[in-house]
N, C-alpha and C positions, 0 to 999 in steps of 0.2 A: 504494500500500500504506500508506504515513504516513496520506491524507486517509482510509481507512477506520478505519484505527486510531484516528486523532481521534475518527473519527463516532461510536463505540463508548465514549466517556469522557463520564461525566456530568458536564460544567459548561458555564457561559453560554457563550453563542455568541462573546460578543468577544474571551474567555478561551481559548477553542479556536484561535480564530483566528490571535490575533497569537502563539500559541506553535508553530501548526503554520508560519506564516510563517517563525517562529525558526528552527526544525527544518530547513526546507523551503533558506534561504540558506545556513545551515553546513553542509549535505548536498551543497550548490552547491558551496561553497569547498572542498569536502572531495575533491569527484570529479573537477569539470572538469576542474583540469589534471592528473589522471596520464588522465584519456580524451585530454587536448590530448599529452601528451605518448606516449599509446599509437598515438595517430593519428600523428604526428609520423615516431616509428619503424619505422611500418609505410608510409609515404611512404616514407624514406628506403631502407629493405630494397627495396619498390620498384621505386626508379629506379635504385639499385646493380644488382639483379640481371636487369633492364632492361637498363643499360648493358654486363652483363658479357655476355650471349647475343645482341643484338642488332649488337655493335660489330664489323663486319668486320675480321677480321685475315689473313686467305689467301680466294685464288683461286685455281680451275681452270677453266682453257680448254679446253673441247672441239670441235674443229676438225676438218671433214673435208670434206664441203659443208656438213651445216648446221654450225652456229657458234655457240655459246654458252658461257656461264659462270656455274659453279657461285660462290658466296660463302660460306664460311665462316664462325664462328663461333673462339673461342677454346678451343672441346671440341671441334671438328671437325665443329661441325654444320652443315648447309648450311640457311641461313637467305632464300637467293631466289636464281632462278636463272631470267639474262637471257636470250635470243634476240637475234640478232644477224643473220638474216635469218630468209625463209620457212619453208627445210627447218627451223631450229634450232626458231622457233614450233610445227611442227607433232609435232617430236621430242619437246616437251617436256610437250604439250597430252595433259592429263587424269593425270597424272604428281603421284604424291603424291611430296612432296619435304622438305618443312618438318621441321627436328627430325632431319632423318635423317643417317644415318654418308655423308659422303662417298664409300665404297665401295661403301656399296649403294645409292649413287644412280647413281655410273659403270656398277656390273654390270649395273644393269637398262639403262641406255643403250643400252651396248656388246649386249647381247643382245636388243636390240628386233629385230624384222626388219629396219628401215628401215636399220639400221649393219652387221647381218651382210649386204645385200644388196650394201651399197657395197663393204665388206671383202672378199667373194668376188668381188666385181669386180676385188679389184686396187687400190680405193682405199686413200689414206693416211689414218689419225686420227691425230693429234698432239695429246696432253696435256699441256698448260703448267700446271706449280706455277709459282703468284705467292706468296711467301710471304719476309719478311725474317728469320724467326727459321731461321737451316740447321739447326738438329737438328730442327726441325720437318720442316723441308723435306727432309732427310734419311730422316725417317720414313716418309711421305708417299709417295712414289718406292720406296722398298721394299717398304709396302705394297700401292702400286698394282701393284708388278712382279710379284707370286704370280699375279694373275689376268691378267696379259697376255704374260707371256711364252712364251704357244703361238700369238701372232699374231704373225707376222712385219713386218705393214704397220700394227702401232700403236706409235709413237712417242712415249716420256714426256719431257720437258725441264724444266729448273730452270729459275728464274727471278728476277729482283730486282719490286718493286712499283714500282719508277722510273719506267718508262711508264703506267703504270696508269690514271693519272688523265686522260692525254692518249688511249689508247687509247680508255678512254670518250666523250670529248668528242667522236671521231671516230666515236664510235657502232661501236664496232669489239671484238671482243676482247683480250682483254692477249695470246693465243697467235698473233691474227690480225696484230695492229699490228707483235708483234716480227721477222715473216717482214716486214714492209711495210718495216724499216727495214735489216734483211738486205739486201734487192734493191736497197734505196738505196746503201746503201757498196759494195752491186756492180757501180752503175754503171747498175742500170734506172730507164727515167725512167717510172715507171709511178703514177698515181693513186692516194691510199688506196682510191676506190671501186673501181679496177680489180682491186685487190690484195684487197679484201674478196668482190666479185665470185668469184674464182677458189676452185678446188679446191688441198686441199694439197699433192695428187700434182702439179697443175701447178705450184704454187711450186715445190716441192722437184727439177721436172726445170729450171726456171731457174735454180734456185742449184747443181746439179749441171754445165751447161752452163757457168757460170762460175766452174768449179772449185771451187766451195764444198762443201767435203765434208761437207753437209748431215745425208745422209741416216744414217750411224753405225749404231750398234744401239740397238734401242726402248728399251731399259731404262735404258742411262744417257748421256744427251746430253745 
């Protein structure tokens, strides 16, 4: 827009020039840095609001044969969610999930066929909150207890993130590893894989056989 404006003013060429040059540097010095310092802020927003939706701060274990774990968000959103064998990969396969409420990622779960088919069997699903903040964790378990508390064989439990990291390493869940470490202080000499292998209804008739009063009521254990 300046070099038309130039083209438009009647004087010599060299006279045009060296003043649109003039024009052209101080327009330079005048703009670059609030763009350097527009671009700057708009980095910085970012990777702040990057770090804030992206940074795992709670887990849910969903456990019963398949096996898997939701990740959380610090708005409760579920930002990836692992598989931890076959059945979990298959449970979770084609499943929009990203972005979404925690709840209504468990309700569609819990109501797929493949869980009401286990459930009417008799089997056990057991949901572990991993979470260190308790009002959170508190919340969580309350919430989750409106829509489970007409199943008798789904079981919710609290949890610390202290295994967590070791859970994974073991390629395991955080709700799988903590029953692996149950059977331990109870005296079974049984393998992570043995123990990842297995249904929860078989855990829980091993820690019942060893007087581990296990099994409580689903809502608060």
């Amino acid at each position: 827009m300046i070099k038309e404006t130039f083209d438009q003013i009647k004087a010599t060429e060299k006279l045009k020039t060296k003043t649109y040059a003039y024009v052209l540097k101080h327009a330079k010095k005048t703009h670059y840095p609030k763009l350097l310092l527009s671009f700057g802020a708009f980095v910085l927003v970012f990777v702040m609001t990057y770090y804030l939706y992206f940074l795992p701060v709670s887990y849910i274990s969903f456990d019963l044969n398949p096996s898997l774990e939701l990740t959380l968000n610090r708005f409760d959103r579920v930002i990836a969610i692992k598989a931890y064998n076959d059945d979990g990969a298959d449970l979770v396969e084609g499943l929009s999930f990203f972005g979404a409420d925690y709840n209504d990622v468990l309700q569609e779960l819990i109501a797929s066929p493949t869980i009401q088919t286990y459930l009417s069997n008799d089997e056990v699903l057991s949901i572990t909150l991993i979470c260190d903040d308790e009002h959170k964790k508190q919340d969580m378990e309350e919430s989750i207890g409106d829509y489970i508390d007409d199943y008798e064989n789904i079981h919710c439990h609290e949890a610390s993130s202290e295994y967590t990291s070791e859970a994974h390493h073991h390629n395991m869940s955080s709700g799988k590893y903590r029953y692996y470490l149950l059977l331990v202080e109870e005296g079974y000499d049984l393998e992570i894989d043995d123990v990842n292998s297995m249904s929860v209804k078989e855990i829980l008739e091993l820690l019942k056989d060893s007087s581990q009063d296990y099994n409580g009521h689903h809502g608060h254990h």
